[in-house]
C-alpha angles and dihedrals in degrees: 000000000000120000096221117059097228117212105178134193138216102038104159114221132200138181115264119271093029117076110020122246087001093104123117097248082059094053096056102044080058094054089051098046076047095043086229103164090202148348159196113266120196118200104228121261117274095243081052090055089050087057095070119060092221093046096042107133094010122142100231089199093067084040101056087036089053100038084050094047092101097036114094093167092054121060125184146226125204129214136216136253097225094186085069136084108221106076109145079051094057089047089061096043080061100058101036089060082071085251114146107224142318155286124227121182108186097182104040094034082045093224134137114254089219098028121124095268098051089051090051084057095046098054087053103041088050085049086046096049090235128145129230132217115199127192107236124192137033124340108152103268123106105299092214081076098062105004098147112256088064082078085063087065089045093053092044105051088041101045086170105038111096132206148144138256100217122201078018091243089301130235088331107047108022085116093061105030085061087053098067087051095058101038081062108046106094095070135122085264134018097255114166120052140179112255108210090218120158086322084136113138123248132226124218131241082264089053095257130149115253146168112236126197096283089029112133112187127228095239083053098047088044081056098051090053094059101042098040096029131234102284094057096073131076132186122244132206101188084192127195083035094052114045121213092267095064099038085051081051092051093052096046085052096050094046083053099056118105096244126117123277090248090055092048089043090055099037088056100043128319097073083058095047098047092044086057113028104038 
C-alpha cells in the first residue's frame, strides 16, 4: 500500500474500440498496478471522435460525462469545438454536465493561445469555476500560437481562472514556462500551476542520461519547488500514451526528490484535490 494517496491528472480516455488501450477498463488496471486512488479524465477531442465510424458526430463532452457516471474515483474534463461559434455555450455545457475543467491543445486544435476564441472560453470558464490544462512545448504546429509567455497574457487579463501548464514547456521552454509562474504568483488565488506531466529523463543508445525534447531534469524541478512552493505542482499520467511502467517510474522519481514531504504529498494528489474540490 503506497504512502501517498495519489490523485493524477491528464489521463487521456477514449471509447472502446477507438484508441487503443485508452479505454476506461485500461485505465484502471493502470491505477491499480500504480496504486493511483483517482484520477483526471479528458474526452477526447471532437476531430478524435470523427475519426472513429461508430463515434462520428458525437459530443465527446456528454460521452466522457456519461462513461464516467458510475466512477467516483474518475472525474472528467471536457474539451471545446473550436469550428464552432458558440463557444461560451459549449463552456457551460461543460460544466453543466457536472465535468470539472477543460482540455486545450494549441497545437493539435491549431488555435492561439491568446487569440479571440480562447479568450471567449476563458471569461466564461473563470465565471464557471472550471480549470484548464493546457499542453505546453513542442507538437509540431507553429510555435508563435502557444510559445509560452502567451500564458502570461492568459494569467493577466483572467486574475481568478486557474490551469496548468502541463509538460511545463519541456526541455526547451521550462524557463519560461517557470516564469509565468512566477510573474503570477502574487494574486488573490494561486492560479497557474506546473503539470508533471511526461517530464521523465532519456538514456542514449550508450546508456547515458539525457534530456530529450519534453526532459525536465531533477536540479530544475527542485528548483521549481522552491521558487514556486509545494501546493503549485501537480502530477500527470498521459496515459495511453505512458504505460504503467513509466508512470511507476515517474512516482518513484518524484518520492526521491529532495523536496519536503508537504511539497511530494501535493505534487501526487492533494493540490489537485483541493484545486478542484475546494
Amino acid at each position: 500500500m503506497s504512502e501517498y494517496k495519489i490523485f493524477a491528472n491528464h489521463a487521456h480516455l477514449f471509447p472502446k474500440n477507438t484508441k487503443p488501450n485508452g479505454d476506461i477498463d485500461t485505465l484502471k488496471s493502470i491505477m491499480d498496478e500504480c496504486e493511483i486512488e483517482g484520477a483526471v479524465c479528458f474526452s477526447p477531442f471532437w476531430h478524435q471522435m470523427d475519426m472513429y465510424a461508430h463515434t462520428t458526430g458525437q459530443n465527446p463532452c456528454e460521452w466522457v460525462a456519461d462513461a464516467l457516471k458510475n466512477e467516483p474515483n474518475l472525474v472528467g474534463f471536457g474539451t471545446i469545438d473550436f469550428d464552432r461559434t458558440d463557444l461560451k455555450d459549449q463552456v457551460k455545457r461543460i460544466k453543466d454536465l457536472g465535468l470539472y475543467g477543460i482540455k486545450i491543445h494549441p497545437a493539435a486544435q491549431e488555435v492561439n493561445v491568446a487569440g479571440k476564441e480562447l479568450f471567449e472560453v476563458y471569461e466564461e470558464a473563470e465565471k464557471q469555476g472550471l480549470f484548464l490544462s493546457f499542453h505546453t512545448g513542442l507538437h509540431w504546429h507553429r510555435i508563435a500560437d502557444y510559445q509560452m509567455l502567451l500564458f502570461d497574457e492568459v494569467a493577466y487579463n483572467f486574475p481568478k481562472l486557474r490551469f496548468s501548464m502541463e509538460h511545463m514547456g519541456g526541455y526547451s521552454f521550462f524557463r519560461e514556462a517557470l516564469l509565468v509562474m512566477n510573474n503570477n504568483s502574487r494574486g488573490e488565488i494561486d492560479h497557474v500551476f506546473a503539470g508533471w506531466t511526461s517530464i521523465a529523463m532519456e538514456k542514449d543508445e550508450l546508456g547515458n542520461t539525457r534530456r530529450g525534447a519534453w526532459s525536465i531534469a531533477d536540479e530544475e524541478l527542485c528548483d521549481l519547488i522552491y521558487q514556486t512552493g509545494p501546493k503549485r505542482s501537480i502530477f500527470g499520467l498521459d496515459t495511453p500514451y505512458k504505460d504503467a511502467k513509466k508512470i511507476k517510474e515517474s512516482i518513484e522519481r518524484i518520492k526521491n526528490l529532495p523536496i519536503s514531504e508537504e511539497a511530494k504529498r501535493g505534487i501526487l494528489g492533494e493540490n489537485l484535490k483541493e484545486i478542484l474540490f475546494s
